[in-house]
VOGU-3710 file (C-alpha; in Angstrom, 3 decimals, decimal comma):
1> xxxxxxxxxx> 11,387/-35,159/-60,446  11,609/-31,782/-58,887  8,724/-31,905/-55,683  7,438/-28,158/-54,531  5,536/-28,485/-51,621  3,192/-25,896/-50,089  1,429/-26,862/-47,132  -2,100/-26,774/-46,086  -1,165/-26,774/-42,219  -2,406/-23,220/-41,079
11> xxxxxxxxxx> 0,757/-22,931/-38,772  3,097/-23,188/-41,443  1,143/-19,867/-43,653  -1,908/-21,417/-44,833  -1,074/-22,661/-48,462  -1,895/-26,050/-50,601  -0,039/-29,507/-51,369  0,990/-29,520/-54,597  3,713/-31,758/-56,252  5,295/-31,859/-59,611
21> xxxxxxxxxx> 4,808/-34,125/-62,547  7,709/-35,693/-64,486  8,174/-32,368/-66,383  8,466/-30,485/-63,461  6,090/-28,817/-64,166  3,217/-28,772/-60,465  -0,350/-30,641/-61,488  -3,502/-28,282/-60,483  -0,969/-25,145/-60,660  -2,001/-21,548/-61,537
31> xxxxxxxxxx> -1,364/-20,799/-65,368  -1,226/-17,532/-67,133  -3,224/-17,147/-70,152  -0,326/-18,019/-72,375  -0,813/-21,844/-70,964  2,823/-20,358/-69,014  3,111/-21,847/-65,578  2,777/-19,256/-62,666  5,680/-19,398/-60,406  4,737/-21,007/-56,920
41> xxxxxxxxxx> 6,782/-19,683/-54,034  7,542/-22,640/-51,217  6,335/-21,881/-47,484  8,369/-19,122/-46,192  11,385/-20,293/-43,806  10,661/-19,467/-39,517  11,539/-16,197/-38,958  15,147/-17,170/-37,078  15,152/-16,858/-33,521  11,660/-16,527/-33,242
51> xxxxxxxxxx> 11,486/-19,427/-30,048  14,437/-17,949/-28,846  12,871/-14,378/-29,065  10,133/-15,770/-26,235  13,036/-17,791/-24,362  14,799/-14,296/-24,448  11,658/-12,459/-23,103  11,375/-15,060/-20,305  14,518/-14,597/-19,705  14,910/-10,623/-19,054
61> xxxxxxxxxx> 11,818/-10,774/-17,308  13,331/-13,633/-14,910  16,144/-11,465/-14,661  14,225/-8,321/-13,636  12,581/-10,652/-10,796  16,022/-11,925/-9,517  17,441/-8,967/-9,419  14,336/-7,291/-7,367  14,105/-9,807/-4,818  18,251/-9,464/-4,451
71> xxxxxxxxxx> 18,084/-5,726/-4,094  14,936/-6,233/-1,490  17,252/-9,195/0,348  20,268/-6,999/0,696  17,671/-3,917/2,000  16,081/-6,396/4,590  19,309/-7,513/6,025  20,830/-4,558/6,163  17,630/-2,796/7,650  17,718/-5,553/10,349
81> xxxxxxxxxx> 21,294/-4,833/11,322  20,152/-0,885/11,423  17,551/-2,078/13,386  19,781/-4,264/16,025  22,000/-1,442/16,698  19,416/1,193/16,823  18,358/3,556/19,676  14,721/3,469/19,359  11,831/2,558/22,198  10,879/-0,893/22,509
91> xxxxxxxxxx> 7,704/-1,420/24,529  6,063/-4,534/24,799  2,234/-5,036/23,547  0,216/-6,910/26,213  -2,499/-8,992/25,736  -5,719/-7,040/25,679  -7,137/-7,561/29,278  -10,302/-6,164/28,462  -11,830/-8,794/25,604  -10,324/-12,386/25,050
101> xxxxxxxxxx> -8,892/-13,631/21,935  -11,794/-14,902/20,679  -13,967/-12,060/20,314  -11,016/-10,746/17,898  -11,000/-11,419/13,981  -7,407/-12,326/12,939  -5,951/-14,376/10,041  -2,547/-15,793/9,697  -2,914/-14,100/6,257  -3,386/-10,255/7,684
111> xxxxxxxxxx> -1,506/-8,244/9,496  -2,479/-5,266/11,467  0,015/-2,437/12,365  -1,762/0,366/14,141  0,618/4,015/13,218  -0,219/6,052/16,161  0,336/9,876/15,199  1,052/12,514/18,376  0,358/15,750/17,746  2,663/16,834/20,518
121> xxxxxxxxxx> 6,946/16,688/21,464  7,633/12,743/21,421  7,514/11,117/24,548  4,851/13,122/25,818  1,465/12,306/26,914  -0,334/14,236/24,129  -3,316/12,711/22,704  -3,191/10,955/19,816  -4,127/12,864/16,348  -3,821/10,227/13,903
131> xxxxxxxxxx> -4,779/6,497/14,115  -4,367/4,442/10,710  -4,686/0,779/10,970  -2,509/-0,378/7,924  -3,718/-3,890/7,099  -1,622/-6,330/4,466  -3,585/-8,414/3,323  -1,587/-11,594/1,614  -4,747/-13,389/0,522  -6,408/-10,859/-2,146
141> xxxxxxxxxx> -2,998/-8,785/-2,305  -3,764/-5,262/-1,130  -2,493/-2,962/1,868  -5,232/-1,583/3,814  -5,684/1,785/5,560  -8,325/2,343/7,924  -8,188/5,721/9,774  -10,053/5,609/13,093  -11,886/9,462/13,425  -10,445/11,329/16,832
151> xxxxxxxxxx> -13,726/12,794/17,264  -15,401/8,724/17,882  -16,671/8,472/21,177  -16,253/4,990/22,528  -16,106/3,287/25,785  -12,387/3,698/26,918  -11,825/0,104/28,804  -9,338/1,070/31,464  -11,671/4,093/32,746  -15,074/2,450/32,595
161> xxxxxxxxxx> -16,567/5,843/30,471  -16,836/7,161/27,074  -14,785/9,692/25,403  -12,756/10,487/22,729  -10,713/7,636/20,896  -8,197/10,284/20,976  -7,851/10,424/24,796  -7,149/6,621/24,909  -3,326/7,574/24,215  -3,293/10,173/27,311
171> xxxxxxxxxx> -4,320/7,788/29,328  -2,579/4,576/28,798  -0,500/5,396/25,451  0,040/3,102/22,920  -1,260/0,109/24,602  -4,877/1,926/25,576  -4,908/2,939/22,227  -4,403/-0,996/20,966  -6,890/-2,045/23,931  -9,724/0,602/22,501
181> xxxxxxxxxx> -9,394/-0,237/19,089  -9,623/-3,953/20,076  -12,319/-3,558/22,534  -14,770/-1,772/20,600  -14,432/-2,985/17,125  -13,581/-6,437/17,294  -9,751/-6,463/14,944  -6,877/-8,119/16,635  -3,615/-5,682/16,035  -0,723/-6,941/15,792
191> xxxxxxxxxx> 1,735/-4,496/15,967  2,067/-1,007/16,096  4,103/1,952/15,654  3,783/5,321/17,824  5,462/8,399/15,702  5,972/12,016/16,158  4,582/13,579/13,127  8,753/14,970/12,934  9,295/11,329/11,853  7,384/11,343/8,713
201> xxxxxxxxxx> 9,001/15,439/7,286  12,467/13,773/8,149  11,330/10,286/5,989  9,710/12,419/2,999  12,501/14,837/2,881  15,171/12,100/2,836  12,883/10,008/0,113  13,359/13,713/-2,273  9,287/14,777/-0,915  6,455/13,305/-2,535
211> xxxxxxxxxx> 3,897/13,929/-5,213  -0,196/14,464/-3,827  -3,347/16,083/-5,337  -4,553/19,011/-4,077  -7,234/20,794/-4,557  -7,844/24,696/-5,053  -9,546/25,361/-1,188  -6,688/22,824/0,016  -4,167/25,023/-1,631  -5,827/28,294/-0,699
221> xxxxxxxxxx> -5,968/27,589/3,138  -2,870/26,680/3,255  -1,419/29,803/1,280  -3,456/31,971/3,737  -2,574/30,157/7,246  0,443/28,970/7,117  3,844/30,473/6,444  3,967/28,070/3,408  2,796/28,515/-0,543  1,820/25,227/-2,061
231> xxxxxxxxxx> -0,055/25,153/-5,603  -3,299/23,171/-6,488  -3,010/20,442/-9,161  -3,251/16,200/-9,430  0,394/15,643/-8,878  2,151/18,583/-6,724  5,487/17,854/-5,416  5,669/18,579/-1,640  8,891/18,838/1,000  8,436/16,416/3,859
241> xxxxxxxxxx> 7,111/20,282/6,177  4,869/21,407/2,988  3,180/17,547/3,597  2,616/17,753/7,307  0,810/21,113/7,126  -1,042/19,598/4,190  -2,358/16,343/6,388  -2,958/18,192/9,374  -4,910/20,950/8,130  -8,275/20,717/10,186
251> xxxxxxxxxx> -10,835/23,790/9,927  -11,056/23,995/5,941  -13,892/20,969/5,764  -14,441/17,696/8,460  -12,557/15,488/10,162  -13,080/12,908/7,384  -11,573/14,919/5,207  -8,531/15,449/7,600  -7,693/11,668/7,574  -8,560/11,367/4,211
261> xxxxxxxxxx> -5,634/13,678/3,511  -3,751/11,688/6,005  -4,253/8,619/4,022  -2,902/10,306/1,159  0,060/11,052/2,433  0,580/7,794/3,322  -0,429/6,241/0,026  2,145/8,759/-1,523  4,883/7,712/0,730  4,556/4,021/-0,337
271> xxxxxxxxxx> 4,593/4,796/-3,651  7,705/6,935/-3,423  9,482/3,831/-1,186  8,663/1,873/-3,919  10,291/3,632/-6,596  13,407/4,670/-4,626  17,032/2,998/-4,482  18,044/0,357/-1,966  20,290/3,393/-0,514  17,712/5,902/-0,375
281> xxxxxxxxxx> 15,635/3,918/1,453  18,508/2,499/4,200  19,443/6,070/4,766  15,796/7,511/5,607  14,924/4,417/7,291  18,462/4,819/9,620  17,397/8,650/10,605  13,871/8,184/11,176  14,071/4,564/13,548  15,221/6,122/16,873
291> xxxxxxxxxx> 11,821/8,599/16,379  9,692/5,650/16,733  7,835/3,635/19,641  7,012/-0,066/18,772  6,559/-3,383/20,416  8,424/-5,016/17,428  12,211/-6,218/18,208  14,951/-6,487/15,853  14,188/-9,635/14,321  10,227/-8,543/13,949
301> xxxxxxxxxx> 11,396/-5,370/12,378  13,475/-6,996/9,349  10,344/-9,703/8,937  7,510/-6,426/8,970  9,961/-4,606/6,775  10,391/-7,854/4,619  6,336/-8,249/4,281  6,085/-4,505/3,990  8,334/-3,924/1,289  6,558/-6,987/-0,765
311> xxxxxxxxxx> 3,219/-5,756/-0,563  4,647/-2,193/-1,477  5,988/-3,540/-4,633  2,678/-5,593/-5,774  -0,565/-4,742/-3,813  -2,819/-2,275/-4,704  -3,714/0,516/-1,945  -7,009/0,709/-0,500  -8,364/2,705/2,049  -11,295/3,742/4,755
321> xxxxxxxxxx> -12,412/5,614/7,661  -13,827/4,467/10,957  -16,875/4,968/11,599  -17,834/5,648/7,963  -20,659/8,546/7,534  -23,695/6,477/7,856  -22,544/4,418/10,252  -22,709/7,215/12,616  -24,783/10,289/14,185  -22,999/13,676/15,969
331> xxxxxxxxxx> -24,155/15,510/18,263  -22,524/16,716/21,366  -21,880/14,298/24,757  -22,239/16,812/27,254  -20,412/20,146/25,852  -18,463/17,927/23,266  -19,293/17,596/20,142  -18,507/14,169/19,169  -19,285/11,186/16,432  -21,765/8,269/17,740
341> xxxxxxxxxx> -20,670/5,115/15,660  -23,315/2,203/15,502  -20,718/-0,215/16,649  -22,248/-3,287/15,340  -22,481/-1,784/11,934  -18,688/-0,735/12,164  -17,849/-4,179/13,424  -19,470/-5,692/10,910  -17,618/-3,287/7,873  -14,246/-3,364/8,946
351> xxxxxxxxxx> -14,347/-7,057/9,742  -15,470/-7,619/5,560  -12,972/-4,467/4,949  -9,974/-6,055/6,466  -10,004/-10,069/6,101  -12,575/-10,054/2,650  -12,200/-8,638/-0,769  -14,602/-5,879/-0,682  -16,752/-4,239/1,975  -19,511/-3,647/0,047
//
């Protein structure tokens, strides 16, 4: 007796048990109107390899991992042997003598680098033009930019009086700068970097420049007061001297608009780190490290670069300004015009900013 079996399993196609009589012939089969018996196809075979087809995907995409995390090894060690043998200017961070430890948010999960920008030669006492607080955040995976506005005026610690957050870094350089920061808004810093704006042309030039939006005033002002002609568009391609003019430009709208650009150029930069070769990146990071100031040593370098470069590859970018527009009142403090932040507002903000998911 010849069995045909069709299966009523709906993983193996949906069809019905049938099985043959002694003729051969299936009981309850289809017949044509002849009394003929309608041909009954089995359930069709597994399409073959069809397991191994998701082993396989599993597989390349294991692969692609491995072979990331090897590539991002072999950067971090060799960055920290760059780093070792480097000429750049190590300078310790003190503990903030102006506010203890516990008035200070922190998690083990967050860390705060503070990128000091001077707008003058390195090494000089100029006053600081940009201050971005890049925050990586490890718990809900995102890198965090706060720019702190140069026109804030805040009690500067060391000198007892208000001014300028700018003036902090005339004063007492990097470390006032840390101390301010720390004393009037309440975020522990861990870290920070003090750079030359020469530092980031050289980086974005040796990355191949990088791609920012720009808008038709942006590109006009530029065009008409600067020795340089940039176009307006979402993605314009800019040389690293092209993207300094572009984040400094000042007189075309606010301040916040100034370190919004700022924060653009940073956001580009990561992105274009992210998508460049394990040589690309050595090289620009060899020519740019004896530019920078930082309390970090050798060994903190490779671990910040280590962190860094994971949050690069799979955070999302997020970003703020300090104080934000209705946290704050101008008006001028004597014959200055200046931004009055409602500290406990701020405080409040960048505390959910930083260590939360969302702000709002």
């Amino acid at each position: 007796m010849k069995d045909i079996y069709i299966s009523d399993n709906r993983n193996s196609g949906g069809y019905r048990d049938v099985y043959s009589d002694s003729s051969g012939i299936p009981q309850n089969t289809l017949r044509d109107r002849d009394g003929n018996p309608i041909p009954v196809q089995g359930p069709p075979d597994m399409p073959p390899g069809k397991k191994k087809k998701k082993k396989r995907k599993k597989s390349a995409f294991g692969r692609i991992v491995k072979t990331l995390i090897a590539v991002f090894v072999i950067v971090t060690v060799l960055i920290s042997v760059i780093a070792g043998s480097a000429d750049y200017t190590k300078v310790n961070l003190k503990r903030n003598a102006y506010t203890s430890a516990g008035q200070l948010h922190n998690s083990p999960f967050v860390t705060n680098i503070l990128l000091i920008g001077t707008d003058e030669e390195f090494g000089s006492s100029s006053r600081s033009d940009s201050m971005i607080l890049m925050s990586l955040d490890f718990i809900h995976r995102k890198i965090k930019l706060t720019s702190f506005l140069r026109d804030c005026y805040v009690e500067i610690p060391s000198l007892n009086k208000k001014m300028k957050i700018n003036a902090a870094c005339s004063n007492g350089g990097a470390q006032l700068v840390c101390d301010t920061i720390e004393y009037n808004f309440g975020i522990d810093i861990d870290h920070y970097l003090k750079v030359d704006f020469d530092m980031f042309t050289k980086i974005i030039d040796n990355l191949g420049g990088i791609d920012v939006e720009i808008s038709e005033k942006e590109a006009e002002f530029i065009n008409r007061t600067t020795r340089y002609t940039v176009k307006s568009g979402k993605s314009v391609h800019l040389p690293g001297a092209e993207a300094l003019v572009y984040a400094r430009i000042r007189k075309l709208d606010s301040d916040y608009m100034r370190t919004f650009r700022q924060r653009k150029i940073i956001s580009a930069l990561i992105d274009k780190m992210k998508h460049s070769g394990p040589a690309t990146i050595i090289n620009a990071f060899k020519d740019v490290l004896p530019l920078i100031e930082t309390d970090l040593n050798a060994l903190e370098i490779t671990s910040t670069v280590y962190k860094g470069g994971i949050a690069a590859l799979f955070f999302d970018i997020v970003q703020t300004q300090m104080p934000k527009e209705e946290m704050m009142t101008t008006g001028y403090a004597g014959s200055i015009w200046v931004d009055f932040p409602e500290l406990d507002e701020c405080r409040d903000y960048l505390y959910r900013f930083i260590y939360k998911n969302t702000a709002e």
